[in-house]
N, C-alpha and C positions, 0 to 999 in steps of 0.2 A: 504494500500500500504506500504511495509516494503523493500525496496533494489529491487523494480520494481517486488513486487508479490503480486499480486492481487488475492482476493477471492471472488468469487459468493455468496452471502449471502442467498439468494432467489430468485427461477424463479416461473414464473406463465404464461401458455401460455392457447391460445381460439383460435379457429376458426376464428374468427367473424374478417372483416379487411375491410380496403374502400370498398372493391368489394360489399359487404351485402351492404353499401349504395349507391351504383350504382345501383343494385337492385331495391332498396326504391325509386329512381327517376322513374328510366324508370315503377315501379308498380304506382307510381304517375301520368305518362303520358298517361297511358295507358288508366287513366278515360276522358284522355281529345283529345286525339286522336288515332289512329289505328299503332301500333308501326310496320313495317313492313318492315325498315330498316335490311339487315343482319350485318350493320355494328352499330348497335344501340347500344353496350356494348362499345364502340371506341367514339362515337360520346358524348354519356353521360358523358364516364370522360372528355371528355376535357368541358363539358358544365359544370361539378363541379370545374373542374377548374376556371371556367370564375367567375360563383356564388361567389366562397370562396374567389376570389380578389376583388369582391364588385359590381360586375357588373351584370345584368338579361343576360338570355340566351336563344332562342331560341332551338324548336325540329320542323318540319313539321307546321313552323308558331304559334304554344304553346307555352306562351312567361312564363317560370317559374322565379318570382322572388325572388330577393335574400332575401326575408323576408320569404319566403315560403321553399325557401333552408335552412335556419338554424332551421326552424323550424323540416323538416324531420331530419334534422342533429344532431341537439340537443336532439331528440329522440333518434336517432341511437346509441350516443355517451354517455348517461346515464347510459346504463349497466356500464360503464365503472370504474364507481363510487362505487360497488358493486367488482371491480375487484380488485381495489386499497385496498379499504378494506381489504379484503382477505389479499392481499400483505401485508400489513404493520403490521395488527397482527400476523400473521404466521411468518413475518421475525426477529420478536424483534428489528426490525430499528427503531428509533425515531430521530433522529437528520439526515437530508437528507440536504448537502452542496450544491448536483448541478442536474438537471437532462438534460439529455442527451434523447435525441428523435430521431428514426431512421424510413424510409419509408416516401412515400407520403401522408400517414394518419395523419401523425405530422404535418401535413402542414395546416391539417383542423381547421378555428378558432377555432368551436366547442370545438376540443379536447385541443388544446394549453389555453381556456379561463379556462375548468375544472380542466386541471393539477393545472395551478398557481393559479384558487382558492381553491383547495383541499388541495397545501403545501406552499400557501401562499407567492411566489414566482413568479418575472416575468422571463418571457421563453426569453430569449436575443437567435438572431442567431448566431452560432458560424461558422464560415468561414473558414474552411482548404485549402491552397493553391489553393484560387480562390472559392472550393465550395460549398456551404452550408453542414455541417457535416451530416446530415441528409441523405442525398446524397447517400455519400460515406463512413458512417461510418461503416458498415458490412468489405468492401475491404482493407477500408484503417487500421481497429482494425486488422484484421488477416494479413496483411502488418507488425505491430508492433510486432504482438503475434508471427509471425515466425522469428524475426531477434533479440527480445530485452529482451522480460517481460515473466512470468510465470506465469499463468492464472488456478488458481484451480478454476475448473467448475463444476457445477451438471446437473443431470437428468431431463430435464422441464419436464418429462410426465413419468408416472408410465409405467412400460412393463411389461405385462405380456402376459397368454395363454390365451387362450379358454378349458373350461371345460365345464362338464356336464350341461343343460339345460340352455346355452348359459353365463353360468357367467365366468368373468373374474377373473382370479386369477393372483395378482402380483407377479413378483419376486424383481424387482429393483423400489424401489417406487422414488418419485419425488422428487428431491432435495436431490437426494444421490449423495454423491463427487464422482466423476470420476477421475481417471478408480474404477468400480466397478463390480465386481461382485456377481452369489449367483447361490445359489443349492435347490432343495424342491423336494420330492419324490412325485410321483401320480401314482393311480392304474388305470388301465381300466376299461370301465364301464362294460367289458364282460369278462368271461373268456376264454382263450387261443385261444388270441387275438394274431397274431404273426407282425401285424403291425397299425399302429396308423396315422393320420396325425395331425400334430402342427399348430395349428394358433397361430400368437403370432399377439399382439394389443397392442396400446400407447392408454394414456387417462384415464383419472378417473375415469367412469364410470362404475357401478359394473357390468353392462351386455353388450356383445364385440356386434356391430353392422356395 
């Protein structure tokens, strides 16, 4: 931070978010009763809710407890540990002052016990005008970033096309500053071809799917 301008160092993003372990309940309940709820995706998060503040929970009389809960939980939230990695040697960070947590997924001890033991650090709540910053940090950062600060950001996901036998070819790889652009030439796979269609794809992955 130098005169309210701030710089992105490193992003890394996945798929993977509470919803996969919404999933991992309701594929848990399912050995133990006939899920046939339509409203079963609704009803499970607020049963993780109940879980992760210490309490057992109920589904169709299936009484899931909270020792059972962190155990799917703590599974789920493992990879996570393989993610930071990644993180922190790709970014050449080593000294980390504070960390800032956004979404409902922050909320899960699982994941709040892993941070602070990965950087050694306890995770205090921080409270913005009444509400937990977790909350409201997406609203309330782009809040600040349209009235005050300058925010050199990057690419979290490679972009590129689709090419021949389904491989991805990048143009703007991941963690390039933004705005950014690029250029790269391709030939058809036929000749006199008089039109073509583009897919273009986000993600690492060296084949577009």
């Amino acid at each position: 931070n130098d005169d309210d301008i701030y710089e992105v160092v490193y992003t890394w993003g996945h798929n993977i978010g509470g919803s996969d372990l919404t999933y991992k309940i309701i594929d848990y309940l399912k050995t133990k009763c006939d899920i046939s709820n339509n409203n079963v995706f609704k009803y499970v998060d607020d049963m993780k809710i109940k879980l992760n503040g210490g309490s057992n929970a109920e589904y169709e009389g299936v009484c899931m407890t909270v020792n059972e809960f962190d155990i799917i939980a703590r599974e789920w939230s493992g990879i996570f540990r393989d993610f930071l990695d990644d993180v922190m040697s790709k970014s050449g960070v080593n000294d980390i002052s504070n960390i800032f947590m956004v979404g409902g997924s922050s909320k899960l001890r699982c994941v709040r016990e892993l941070l602070a033991g990965y950087f050694g650090k306890e995770l205090g709540e921080i409270v913005v005008d009444g509400y937990p910053l977790e909350d409201i940090a997406v609203a309330y950062g782009a809040a600040i970033h349209r009235t005050s600060i300058l925010l050199i950001d990057v690419c979290p996901f490679s972009i590129g096309i689709e090419t021949k036998d389904n491989i991805m070819a990048p143009l703007i790889h991941a963690n390039a500053m933004i705005p950014v652009s690029s250029h790269k030439k391709f030939m058809t796979t036929e000749d006199y071809m008089d039109e073509v269609s583009i897919r273009v794809y986000q993600g690492e992955s060296k084949l577009c799917c």
